[in-house]
N, C-alpha and C positions, 0 to 999 in steps of 0.2 A: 700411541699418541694420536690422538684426531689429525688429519692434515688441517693445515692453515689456509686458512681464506681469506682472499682481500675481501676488505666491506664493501658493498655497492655502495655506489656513490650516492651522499645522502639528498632526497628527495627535496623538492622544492616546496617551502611553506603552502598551504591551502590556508586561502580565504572564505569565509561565507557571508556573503555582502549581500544583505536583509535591502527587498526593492517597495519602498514605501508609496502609499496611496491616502490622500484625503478625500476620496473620492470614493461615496461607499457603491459597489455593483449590482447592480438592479439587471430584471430582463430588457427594462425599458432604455439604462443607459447602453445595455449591450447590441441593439438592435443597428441591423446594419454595419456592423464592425467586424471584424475577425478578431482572432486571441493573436494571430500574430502581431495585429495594427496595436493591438492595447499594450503586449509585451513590451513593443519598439517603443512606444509612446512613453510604457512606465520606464526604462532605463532612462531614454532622455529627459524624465521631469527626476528622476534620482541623478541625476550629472553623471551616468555611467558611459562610456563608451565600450563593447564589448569586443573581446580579442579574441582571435584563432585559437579552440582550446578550452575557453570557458566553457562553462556546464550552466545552463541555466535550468533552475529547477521551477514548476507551476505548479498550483494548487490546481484542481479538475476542476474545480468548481468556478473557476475562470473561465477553462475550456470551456464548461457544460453552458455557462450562462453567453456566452462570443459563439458557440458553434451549434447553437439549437437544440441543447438539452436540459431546458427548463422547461417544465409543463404545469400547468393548473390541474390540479388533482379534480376538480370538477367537469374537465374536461376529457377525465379517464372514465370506459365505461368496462366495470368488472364483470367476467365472466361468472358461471357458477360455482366452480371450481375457487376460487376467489374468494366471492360471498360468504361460501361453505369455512375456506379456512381461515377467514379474517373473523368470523363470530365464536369460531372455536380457540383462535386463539389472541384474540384482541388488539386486532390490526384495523387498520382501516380496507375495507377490502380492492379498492382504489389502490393502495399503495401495496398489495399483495397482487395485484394483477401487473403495474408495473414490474414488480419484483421477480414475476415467475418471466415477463419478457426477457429481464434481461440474462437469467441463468438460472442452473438448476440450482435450486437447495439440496444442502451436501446435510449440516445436520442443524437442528432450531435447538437452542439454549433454551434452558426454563427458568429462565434471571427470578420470574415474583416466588417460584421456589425454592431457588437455589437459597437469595437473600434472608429466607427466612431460617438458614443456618446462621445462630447466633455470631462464631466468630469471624463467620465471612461478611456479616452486615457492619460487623466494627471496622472489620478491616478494610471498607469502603466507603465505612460514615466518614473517615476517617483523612480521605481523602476530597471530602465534599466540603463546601461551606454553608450547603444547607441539606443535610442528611435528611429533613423533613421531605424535601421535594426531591431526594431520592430514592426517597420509600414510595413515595406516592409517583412517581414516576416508573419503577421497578413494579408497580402496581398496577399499572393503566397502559400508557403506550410501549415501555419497554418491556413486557411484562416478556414475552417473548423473542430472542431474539435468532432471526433466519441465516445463515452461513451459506452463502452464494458461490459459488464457485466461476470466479469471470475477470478474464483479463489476467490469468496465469497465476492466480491467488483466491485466496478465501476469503471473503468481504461480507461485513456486517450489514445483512439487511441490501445487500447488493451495492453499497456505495449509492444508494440514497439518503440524500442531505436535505433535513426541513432547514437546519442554521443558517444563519445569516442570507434569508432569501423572504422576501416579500410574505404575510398569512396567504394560506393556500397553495401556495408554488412550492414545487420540491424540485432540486437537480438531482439528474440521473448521471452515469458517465458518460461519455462519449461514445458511440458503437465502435469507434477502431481508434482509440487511445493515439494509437503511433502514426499514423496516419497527424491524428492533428498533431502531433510532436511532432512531426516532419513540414508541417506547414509552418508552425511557426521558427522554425530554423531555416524557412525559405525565405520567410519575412523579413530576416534577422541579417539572411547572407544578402538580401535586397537593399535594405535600407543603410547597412553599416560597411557591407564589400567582407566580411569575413567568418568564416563555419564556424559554429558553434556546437555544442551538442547539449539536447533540448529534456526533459525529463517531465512527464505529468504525474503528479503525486497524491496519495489519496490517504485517507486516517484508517488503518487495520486495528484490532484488537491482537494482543502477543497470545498465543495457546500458551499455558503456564505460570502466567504471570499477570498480574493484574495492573492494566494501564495497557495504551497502544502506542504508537508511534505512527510514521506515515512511510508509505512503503510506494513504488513504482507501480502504476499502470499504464504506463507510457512508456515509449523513450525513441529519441531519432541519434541518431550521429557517432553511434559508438557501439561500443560491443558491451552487453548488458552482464557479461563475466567473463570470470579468469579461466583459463583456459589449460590450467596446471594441474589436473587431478591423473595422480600418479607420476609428477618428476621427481627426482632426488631430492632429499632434503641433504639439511648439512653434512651430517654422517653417508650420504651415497645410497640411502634408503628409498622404496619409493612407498609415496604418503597417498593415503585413499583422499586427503584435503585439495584443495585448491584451485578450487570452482566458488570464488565468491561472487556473489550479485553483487554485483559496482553499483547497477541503479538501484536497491535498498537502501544499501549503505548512504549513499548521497543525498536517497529522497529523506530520510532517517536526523541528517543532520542538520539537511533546511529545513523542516518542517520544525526545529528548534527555535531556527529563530525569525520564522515566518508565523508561525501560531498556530492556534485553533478556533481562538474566539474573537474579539473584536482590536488585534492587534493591526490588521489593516496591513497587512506586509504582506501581499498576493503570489512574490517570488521571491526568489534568492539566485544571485550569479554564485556560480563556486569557481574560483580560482587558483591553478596551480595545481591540480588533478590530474595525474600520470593516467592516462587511458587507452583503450586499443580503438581503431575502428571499427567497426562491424565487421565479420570475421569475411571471407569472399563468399557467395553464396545465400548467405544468412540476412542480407539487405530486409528481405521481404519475410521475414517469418513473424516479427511484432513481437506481442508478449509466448507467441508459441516456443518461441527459442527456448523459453523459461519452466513450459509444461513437460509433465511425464507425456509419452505416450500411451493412447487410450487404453483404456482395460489395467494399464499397470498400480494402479491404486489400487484397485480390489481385491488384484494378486500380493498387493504388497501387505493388505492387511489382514485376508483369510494366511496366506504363508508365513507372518508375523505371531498371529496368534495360536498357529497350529504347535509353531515351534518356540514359542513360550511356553506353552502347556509343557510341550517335552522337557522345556528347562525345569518346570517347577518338579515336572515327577524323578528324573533324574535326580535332584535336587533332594527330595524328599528319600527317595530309596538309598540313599548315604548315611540315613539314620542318623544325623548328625545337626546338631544345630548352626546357624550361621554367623563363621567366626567370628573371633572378634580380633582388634588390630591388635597385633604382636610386637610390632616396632616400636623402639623410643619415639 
């Protein structure tokens, strides 16, 4: 018989309380401001008061345009290097020079090739309301798409945004994410007398799966995962699980109901979220907390694919086809 366990005691509801804006953000209205002052400012025009414990999530693109990372692409001057790979693969080469600043490209998607697999273009028209200008877009500026490696994740095009920002101007991220997440939880313990814990959020692409979500490249006031990988599970077992990233998860679930396009909701408070502090030590590590150590990717996919191959020959020298299920 399994032993018996009390149930932990059941967790306190979570809220995700959507912080709205009439007020569309420009460079020009961001100037001379902080993200923290605009934060403070958006709960109080939302009737929020924030407690000890909330999680406030923010779009970057708040951050970028409040802490100086909006730029005029005319005001970028590309290198050769740049020139070279924005005519060969239909970038602007201006936004290929900011893109190599901010991180290396890991691998470039071939979207105007891919799309012309028939049932990958259904299966995307599909999701469009104008499939025409997603051909033609799949065609022209997205035709290509670069996989950045920055800020403890893999980012489309480096987390450069033309949307919702003035013709011409693109926001970039912030060079230390956590850094501004730490300011505006300064702003925050300033203006209302209580810690909070602060999250900057950005839109990723899922490897797998078609559609993105929004995932952390920030975070202040809390410890960015669980800390369980290999305790007991119920049976007294120990589980290779139990390392989740908190800040995914969180940025994942505002970005629901903060938006993507012209919903005008710049955060979201989440309320009632069981979470640790930053672990002791770990204050200053930022999104590093959340990297491999260097070199361990390339071992992880030369030693991956070595002993793949060995699965398939093993595999193979069984003489045997691959079964089929047996059970009812």
């Amino acid at each position: 018989m399994p032993e018996t366990r009390t149930p932990e005691k059941r967790p306190p509801v979570v809220e995700v309380i959507p912080l709205s804006t009439d007020h569309v953000v420009d460079p020009d209205s961001a100037a001379g401001r902080s993200a923290g002052d605009y934060v403070c400012d958006l709960l109080t025009s939302n009737g929020l008061a924030p407690r000890t414990g909330d999680v406030l999530a923010v779009t970057s693109k708040i951050a970028s345009f409040h802490e100086g990372f909006s730029l005029r692409l005319s005001d970028v001057t590309p290198s050769r290097k740049a020139r070279a790979l924005g005519r060969v693969f239909r970038k602007n080469p201006r936004e290929v020079q900011v893109l190599m600043e901010v991180g290396r490209v890991a691998v470039v998607i071939p979207m105007m090739w891919l799309i012309r697999y028939r049932p990958l273009f259904r299966a995307i028209a599909a999701q469009s309301p104008s499939p025409e200008a997603m051909r033609r877009g799949f065609s022209g500026y997205c035709a290509f798409t670069f996989i950045v490696a920055a800020h403890g994740a893999y980012l489309d095009d480096a987390g450069i945004d033309y949307s919702n920002a003035p013709a011409g101007v693109i926001t970039i991220l912030p060079k230390d994410p956590c850094a501004v997440a730490g300011r505006i939880r300064a702003s925050v313990r300033e203006r209302f007398g209580v810690d909070v814990a602060v999250i900057l959020t950005d839109t990723a692409a899922k490897l797998g799966r078609m559609g993105s979500n929004d995932v952390a490249v920030g975070y202040a006031g809390l410890d960015p995962i669980t800390r369980l990988t290999f305790s007991e599970d119920l049976f007294g077992v120990p589980r290779s699980g139990g390392v989740d990233v908190i800040i995914d998860s969180v940025a994942a679930i505002a970005g629901l109901v903060m938006g993507q396009t012209t919903e005008m909701r710049p955060a979201a408070l989440v309320r009632g979220l069981v979470y640790q502090p930053a672990a002791a030590g770990t204050e200053n590590e930022g999104m590093r907390a959340l990297q491999y150590p260097p070199g361990t990717l390339w071992r992880a996919v030369v030693l991956t694919l070595a002993v793949s191959l060995w699965f398939h020959i093993v595999s193979l020298l069984t003489f045997q086809r691959w079964p089929r299920r047996t059970r009812a």
